[in-house]
C-alpha positions as CSV (number, residue, x, y, z in Angstrom):
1,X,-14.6,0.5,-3.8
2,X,-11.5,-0.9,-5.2
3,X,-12.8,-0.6,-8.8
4,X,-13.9,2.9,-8.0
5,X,-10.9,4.0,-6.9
6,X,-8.9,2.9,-9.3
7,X,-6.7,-0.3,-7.7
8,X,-5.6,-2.4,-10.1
9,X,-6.5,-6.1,-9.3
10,X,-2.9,-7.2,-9.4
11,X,-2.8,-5.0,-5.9
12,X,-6.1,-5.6,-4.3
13,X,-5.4,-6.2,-1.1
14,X,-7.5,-6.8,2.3
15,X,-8.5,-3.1,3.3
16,X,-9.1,-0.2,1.6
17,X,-8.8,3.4,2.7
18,X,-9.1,7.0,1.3
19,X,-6.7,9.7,3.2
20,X,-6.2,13.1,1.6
21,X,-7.5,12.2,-1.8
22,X,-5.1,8.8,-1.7
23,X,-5.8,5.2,-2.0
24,X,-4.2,3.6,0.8
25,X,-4.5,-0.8,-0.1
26,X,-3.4,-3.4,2.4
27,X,-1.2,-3.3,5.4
28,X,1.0,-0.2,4.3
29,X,2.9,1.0,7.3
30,X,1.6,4.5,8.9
31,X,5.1,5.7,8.3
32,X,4.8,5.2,4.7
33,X,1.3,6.7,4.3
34,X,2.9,9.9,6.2
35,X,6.0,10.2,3.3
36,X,3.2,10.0,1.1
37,X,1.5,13.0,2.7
38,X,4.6,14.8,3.2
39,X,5.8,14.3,-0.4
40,X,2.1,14.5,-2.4
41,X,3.0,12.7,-5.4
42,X,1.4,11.8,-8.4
43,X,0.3,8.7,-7.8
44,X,-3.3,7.4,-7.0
45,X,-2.6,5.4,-4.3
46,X,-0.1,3.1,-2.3
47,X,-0.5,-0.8,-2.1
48,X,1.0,-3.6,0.2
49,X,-1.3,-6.9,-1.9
50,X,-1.5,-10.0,0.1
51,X,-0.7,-10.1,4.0
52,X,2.7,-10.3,4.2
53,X,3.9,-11.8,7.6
54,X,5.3,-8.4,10.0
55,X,3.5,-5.9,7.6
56,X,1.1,-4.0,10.1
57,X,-1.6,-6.1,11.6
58,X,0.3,-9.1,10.2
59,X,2.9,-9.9,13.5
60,X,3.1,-13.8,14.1
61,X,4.9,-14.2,17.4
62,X,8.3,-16.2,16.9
63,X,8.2,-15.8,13.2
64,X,10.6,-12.9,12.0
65,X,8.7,-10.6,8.8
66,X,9.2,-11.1,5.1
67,X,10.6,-8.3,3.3
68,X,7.9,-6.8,1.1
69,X,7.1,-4.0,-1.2
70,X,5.2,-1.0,-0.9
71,X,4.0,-0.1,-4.4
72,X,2.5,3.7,-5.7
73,X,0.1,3.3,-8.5
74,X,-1.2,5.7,-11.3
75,X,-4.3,6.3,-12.8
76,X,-2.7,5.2,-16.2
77,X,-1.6,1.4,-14.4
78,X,1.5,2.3,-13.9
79,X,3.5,1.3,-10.9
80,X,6.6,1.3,-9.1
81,X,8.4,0.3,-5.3
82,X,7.9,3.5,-3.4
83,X,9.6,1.7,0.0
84,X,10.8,-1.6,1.0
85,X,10.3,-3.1,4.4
């Protein structure tokens, strides 16, 4: 699915998703996926690779989160920080 869709390896993460014709990879934060919706770029997709620790789903009790990126790709490989958390 990943290949399919376009995700470049260096951003595979755990999960993938298709919402509204986006590729949503890893724990991206539902806020972020509903900027995405609200601003429709030209992207293919959004990406948070790994698990980083206080991304969604990724909480460890008494262990504060890592900051981490959440990266837009393009069809072309292109990619840039789209938000920070």
């Amino acid at each position: 699915m990943k290949q399919r869709h376009g995700v470049p390896p260096t951003l595979a993460g755990c999960h993938t998703a298709l919402v509204e014709g986006y590729v949503i990879e890893g724990h991206v934060p539902a806020d972020v996926i509903e900027r995405l919706l609200r601003e429709r770029p030209q992207i293919v997709g959004l990406a948070v690779p790994g698990m980083p620790v206080g991304s969604p789903g990724m909480e460890v009790p008494g262990r504060p989160a890592v900051p981490y990126d959440v990266i837009a790709f393009e069809a072309n490989g292109k990619t840039r920080v789209f938000a920070t958390r």
